[in-house]
MARGU-680238 format. One line per field, with one value per residue (C-alpha): x, y, z; residue number from 0; residue in one letter; chain. Coordinates in pm, 1 decimal. Layout:
<pados>
xx <- c(X|...)
yy <- c(Y|...)
zz <- c(Z|...)
i <- c(NUM|...)
aa <- c(A|...)
ch <- c(A|...)
</pados>
This chain:
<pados>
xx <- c(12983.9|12796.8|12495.4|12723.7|12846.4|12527.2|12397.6|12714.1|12677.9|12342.9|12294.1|11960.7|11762.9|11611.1|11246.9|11293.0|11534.5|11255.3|11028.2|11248.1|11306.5|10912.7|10931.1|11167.4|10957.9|10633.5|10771.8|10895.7|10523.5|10440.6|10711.5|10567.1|10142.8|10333.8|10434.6|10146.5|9924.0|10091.6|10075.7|9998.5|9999.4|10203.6|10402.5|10780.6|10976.6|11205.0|10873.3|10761.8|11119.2|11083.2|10753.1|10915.5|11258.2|11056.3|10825.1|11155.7|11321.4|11002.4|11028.6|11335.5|11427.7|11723.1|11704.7|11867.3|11963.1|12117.3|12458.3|12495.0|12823.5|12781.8|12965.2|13279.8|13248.9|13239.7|12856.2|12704.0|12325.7|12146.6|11798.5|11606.9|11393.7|11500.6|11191.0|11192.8|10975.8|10907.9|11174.0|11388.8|11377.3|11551.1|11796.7|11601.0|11750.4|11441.2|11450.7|11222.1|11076.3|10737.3|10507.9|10237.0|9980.7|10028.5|10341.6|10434.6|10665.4|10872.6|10937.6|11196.2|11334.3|11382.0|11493.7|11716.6|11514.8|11695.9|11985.0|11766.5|11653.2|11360.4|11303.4|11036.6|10975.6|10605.3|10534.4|10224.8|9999.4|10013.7|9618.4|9506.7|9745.3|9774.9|9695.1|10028.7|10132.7|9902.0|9947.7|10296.4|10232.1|10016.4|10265.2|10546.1|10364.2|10204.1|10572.5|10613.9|10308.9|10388.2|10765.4|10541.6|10344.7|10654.6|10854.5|10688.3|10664.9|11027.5|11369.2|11591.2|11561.8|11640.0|11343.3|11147.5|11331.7|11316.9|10906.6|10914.0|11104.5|10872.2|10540.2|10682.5|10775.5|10438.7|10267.3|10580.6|10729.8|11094.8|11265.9|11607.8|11937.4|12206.0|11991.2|11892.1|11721.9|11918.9|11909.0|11881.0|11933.7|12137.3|12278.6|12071.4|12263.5|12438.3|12462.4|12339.4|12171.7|11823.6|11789.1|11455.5|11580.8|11742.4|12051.2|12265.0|12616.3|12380.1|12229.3|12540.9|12732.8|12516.1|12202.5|12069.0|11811.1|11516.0|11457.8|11318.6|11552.4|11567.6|11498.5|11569.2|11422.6|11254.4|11229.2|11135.4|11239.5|11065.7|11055.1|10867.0|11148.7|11508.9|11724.5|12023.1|11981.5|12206.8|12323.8|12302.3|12540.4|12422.7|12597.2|12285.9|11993.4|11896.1|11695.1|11524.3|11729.2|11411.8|11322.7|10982.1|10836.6|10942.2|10803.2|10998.5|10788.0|10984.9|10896.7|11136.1|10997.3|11110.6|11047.2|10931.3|10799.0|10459.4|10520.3|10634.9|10603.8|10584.2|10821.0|10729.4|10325.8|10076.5|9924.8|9728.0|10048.0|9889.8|10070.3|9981.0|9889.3|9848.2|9585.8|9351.1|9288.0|9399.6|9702.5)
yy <- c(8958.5|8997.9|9159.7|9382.8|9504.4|9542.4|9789.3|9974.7|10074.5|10233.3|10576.6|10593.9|10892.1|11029.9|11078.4|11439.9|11394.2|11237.4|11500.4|11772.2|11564.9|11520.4|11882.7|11827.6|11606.4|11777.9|12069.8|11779.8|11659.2|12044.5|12082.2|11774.3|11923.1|12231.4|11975.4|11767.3|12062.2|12202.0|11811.6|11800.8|11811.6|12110.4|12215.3|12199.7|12002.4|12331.4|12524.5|12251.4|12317.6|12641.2|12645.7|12375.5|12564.7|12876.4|12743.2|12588.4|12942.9|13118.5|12828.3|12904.7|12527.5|12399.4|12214.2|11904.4|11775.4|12080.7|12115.7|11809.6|11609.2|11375.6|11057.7|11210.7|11471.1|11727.9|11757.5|11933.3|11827.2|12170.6|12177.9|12103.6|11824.7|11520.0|11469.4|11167.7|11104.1|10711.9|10511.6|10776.5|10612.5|10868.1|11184.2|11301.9|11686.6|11996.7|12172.8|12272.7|11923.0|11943.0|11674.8|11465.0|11321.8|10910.0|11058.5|10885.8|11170.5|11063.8|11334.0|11312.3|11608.2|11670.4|11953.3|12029.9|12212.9|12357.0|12097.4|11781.7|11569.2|11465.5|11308.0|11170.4|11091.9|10989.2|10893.2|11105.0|10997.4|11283.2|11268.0|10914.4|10647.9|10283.7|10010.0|9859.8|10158.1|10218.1|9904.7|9943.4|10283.6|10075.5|9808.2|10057.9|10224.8|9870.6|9774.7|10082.8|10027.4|9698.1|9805.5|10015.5|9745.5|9498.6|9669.4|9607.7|9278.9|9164.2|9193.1|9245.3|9469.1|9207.4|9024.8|9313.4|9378.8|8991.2|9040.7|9335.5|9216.0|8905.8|9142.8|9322.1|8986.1|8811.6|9142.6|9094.2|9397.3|9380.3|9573.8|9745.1|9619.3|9852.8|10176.4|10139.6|10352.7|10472.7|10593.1|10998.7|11245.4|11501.9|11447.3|11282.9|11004.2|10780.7|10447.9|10195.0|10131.5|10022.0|9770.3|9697.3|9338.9|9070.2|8936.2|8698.1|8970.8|9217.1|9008.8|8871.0|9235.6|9474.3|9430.3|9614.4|9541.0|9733.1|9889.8|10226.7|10503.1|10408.4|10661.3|10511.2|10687.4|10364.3|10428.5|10115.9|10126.8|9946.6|9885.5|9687.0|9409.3|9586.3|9513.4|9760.5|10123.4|10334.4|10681.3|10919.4|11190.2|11453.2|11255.4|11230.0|11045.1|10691.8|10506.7|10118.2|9945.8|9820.7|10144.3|10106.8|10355.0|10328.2|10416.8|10511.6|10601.9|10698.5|10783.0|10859.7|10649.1|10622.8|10337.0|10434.3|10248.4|10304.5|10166.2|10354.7|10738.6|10822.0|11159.2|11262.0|11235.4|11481.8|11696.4|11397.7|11107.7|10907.6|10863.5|11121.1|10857.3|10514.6|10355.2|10183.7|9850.2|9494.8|9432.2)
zz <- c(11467.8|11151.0|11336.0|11480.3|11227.2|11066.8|11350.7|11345.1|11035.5|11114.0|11154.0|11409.8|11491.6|11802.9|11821.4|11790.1|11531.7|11330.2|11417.1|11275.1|10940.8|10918.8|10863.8|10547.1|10457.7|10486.8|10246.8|9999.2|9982.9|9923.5|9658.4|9470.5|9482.3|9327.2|9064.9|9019.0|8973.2|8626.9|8533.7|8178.4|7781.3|7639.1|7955.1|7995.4|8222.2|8297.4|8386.7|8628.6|8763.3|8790.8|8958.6|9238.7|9314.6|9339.4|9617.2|9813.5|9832.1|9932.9|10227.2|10278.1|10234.4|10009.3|9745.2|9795.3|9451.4|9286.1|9239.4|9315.0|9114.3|8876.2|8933.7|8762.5|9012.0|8676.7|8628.6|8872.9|8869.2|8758.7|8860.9|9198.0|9064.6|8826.2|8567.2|8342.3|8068.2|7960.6|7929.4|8143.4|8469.7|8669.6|8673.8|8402.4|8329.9|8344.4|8027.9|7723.6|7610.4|7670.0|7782.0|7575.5|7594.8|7708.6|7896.7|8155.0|8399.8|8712.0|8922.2|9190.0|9475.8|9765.5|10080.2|10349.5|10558.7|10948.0|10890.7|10791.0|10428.9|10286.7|9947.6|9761.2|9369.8|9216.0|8847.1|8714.4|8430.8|8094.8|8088.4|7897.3|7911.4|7804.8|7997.5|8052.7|8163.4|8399.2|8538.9|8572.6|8787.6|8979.3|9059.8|9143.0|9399.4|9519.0|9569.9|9789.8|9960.5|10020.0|10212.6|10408.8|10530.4|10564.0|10792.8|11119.7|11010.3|10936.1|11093.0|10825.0|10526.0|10287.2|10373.9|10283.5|9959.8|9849.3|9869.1|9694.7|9397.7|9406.7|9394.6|9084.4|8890.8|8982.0|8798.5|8484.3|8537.9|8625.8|8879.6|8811.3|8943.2|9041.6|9149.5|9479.8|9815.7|10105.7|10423.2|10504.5|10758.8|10745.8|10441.8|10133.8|10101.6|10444.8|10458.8|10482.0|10089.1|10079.2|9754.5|9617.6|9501.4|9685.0|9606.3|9862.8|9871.3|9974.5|10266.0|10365.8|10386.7|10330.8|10534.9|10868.5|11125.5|11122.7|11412.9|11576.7|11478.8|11126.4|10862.5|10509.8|10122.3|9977.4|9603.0|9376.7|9023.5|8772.0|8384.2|8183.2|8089.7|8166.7|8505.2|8325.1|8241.2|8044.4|8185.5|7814.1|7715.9|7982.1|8217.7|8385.6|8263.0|8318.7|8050.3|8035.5|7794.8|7664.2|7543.2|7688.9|8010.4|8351.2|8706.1|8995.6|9321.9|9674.4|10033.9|10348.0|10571.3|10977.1|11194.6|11511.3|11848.6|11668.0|11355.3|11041.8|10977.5|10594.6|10642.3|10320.1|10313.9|10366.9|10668.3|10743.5|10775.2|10474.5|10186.4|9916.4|9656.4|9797.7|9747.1|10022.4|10074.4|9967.2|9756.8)
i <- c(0|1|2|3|4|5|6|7|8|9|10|11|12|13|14|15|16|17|18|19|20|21|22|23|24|25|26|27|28|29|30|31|32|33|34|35|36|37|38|39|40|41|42|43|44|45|46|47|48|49|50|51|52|53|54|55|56|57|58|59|60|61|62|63|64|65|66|67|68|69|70|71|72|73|74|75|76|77|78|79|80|81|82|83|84|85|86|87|88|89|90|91|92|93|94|95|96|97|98|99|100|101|102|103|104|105|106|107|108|109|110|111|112|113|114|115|116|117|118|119|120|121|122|123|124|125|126|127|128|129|130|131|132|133|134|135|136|137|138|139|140|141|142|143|144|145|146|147|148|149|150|151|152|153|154|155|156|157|158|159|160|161|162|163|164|165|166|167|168|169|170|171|172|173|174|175|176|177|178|179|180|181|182|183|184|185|186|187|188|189|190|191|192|193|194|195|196|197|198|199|200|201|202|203|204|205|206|207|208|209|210|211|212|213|214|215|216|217|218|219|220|221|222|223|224|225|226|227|228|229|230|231|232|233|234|235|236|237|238|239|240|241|242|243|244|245|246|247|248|249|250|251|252|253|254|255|256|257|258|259|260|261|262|263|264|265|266|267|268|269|270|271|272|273|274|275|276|277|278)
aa <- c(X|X|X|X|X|X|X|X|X|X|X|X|X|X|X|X|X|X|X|X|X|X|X|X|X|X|X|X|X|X|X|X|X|X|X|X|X|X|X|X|X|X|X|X|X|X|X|X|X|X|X|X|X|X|X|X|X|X|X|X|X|X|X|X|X|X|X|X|X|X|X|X|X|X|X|X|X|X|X|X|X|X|X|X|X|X|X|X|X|X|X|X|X|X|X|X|X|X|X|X|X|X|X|X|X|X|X|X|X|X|X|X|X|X|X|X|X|X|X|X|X|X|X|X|X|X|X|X|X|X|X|X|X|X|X|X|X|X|X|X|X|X|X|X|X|X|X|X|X|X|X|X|X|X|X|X|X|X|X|X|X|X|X|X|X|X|X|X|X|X|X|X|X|X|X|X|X|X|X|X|X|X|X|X|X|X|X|X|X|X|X|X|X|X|X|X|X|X|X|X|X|X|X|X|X|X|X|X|X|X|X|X|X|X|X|X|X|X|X|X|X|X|X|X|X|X|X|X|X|X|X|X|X|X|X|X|X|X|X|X|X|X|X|X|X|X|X|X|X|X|X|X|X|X|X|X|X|X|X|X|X|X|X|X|X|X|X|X|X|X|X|X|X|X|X|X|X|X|X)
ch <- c(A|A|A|A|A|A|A|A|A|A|A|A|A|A|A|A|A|A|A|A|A|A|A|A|A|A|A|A|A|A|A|A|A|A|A|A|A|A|A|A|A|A|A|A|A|A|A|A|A|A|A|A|A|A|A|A|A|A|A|A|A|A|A|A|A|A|A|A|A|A|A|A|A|A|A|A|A|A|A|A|A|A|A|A|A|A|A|A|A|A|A|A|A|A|A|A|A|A|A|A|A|A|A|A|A|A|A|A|A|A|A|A|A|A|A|A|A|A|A|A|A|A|A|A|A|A|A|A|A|A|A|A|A|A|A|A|A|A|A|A|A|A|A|A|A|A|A|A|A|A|A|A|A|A|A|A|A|A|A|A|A|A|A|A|A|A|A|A|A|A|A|A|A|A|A|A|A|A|A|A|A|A|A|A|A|A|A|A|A|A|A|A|A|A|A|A|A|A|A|A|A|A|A|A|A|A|A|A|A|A|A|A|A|A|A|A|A|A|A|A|A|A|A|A|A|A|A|A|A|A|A|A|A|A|A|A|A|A|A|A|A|A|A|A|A|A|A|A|A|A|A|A|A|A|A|A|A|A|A|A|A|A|A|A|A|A|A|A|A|A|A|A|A|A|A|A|A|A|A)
</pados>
């Protein structure tokens, strides 16, 4: 019964359902080179903005995250990317800070494009920074990497999620509780969620096969020491409780007959910034 339930609560796509959110996807990864090109010291999250809504439009793609409510329903999310500086994890607000050098910038966004989603976040380096925090880039996008190379591999999603959260403790980095992936398709956000820790509710009632047809945003969330964030007075922004910076790295990934298709990667299929070989 429990399985059952499970795969009802899926929401699977047709090959050529796939192939028409791979297009969504393909203009996310294009929205985000717009981005990582004005990467660096002196220029304002609200220009980077500008620069990626401006490309959308001239697609003639939507962008997915504006207007979007707030969890009051009141605050309508104003910009078409979230950009998060340091210990702002995610939801971060475009406007006239500027970044620094030893920044570390999350940048998170995503399109409709002819009736389907794609979404995608990467955290970007501000020229030179420290160690740590390059190693906790590193380890963010390992843990993605590492969901990519899972899924074939396992039946359930909570056995993928379990070895994820593992991977990020082994490296003492902690990944946040409460903020988790979903699936995607039409709309940004269906069910079911897609955790990046394990915990035993979430296997028990929450869980879901993986199988061909699924198309699920992976999006690992990791600090330095804090499972909580704190949402600030903008109603929007999340920061580490620690204080301390913060990576968040995401893909829409589907799981085909072949394996998995990274929706959001490049021309080429590959992952815009994973990096080859051994974990």
């Amino acid at each position: 019964m429990q399985e059952q339930q499970q795969n009802h609560n899926q929401n699977l796509k047709s090959d050529a359902e796939i192939a028409l959110m791979r297009q969504a996807g393909l203009l996310t990864w294009q929205a985000h080179q717009v981005a990582a090109a004005l990467i660096r010291p002196g220029i304002t999250t609200a220009e980077i903005n500008t620069a990626m809504e401006k490309f959308m439009l001239a697609q003639q793609a939507e962008p997915l995250f504006k207007g979007v409510p707030d969890i009051t329903g009141q605050v309508p999310f104003p910009a078409v990317a979230c950009i998060s500086i340091n210990e702002q994890l995610v939801h971060g607000i475009p406007g006239p800070r500027a970044l620094r050098e030893g920044d570390v910038v999350s940048i998170d966004t995503g399109v409709r494009y002819q009736g389907w989603c794609g979404d995608a976040a990467v955290t970007h380096a501000v020229g030179q920074i420290d160690d740590t925090s390059r190693r906790l880039l590193e380890v963010t996008e390992g843990a993605l990497r590492l969901a990519i190379t899972l899924i074939p591999q396992r039946q359930y999603w909570s056995q993928v999620a379990r070895e994820m959260e593992a991977y990020v403790t082994r490296a003492g980095f902690t990944v946040v509780e409460g903020l988790v992936g979903h699936s995607i398709g039409r709309e940004m956000w269906e069910m079911p969620q897609v955790p990046n820790y394990f915990s035993l509710p979430y296997q028990a009632l929450g869980d879901f096969k993986l199988q061909p047809g699924v198309v699920i945003a992976v999006e690992p969330m990791v600090t330095m020491s804090s499972k909580r964030v704190r949402t600030l007075s903008d109603h929007w922004t999340m920061v580490a409780e620690d204080g301390r910076p913060s990576a968040h790295f995401e893909h829409t990934l589907a799981i085909t007959q072949q394996g998995v298709q990274v929706l959001t990667a490049g021309p080429d299929g590959k992952a815009w910034a994973l990096p080859e070989g051994p974990l």
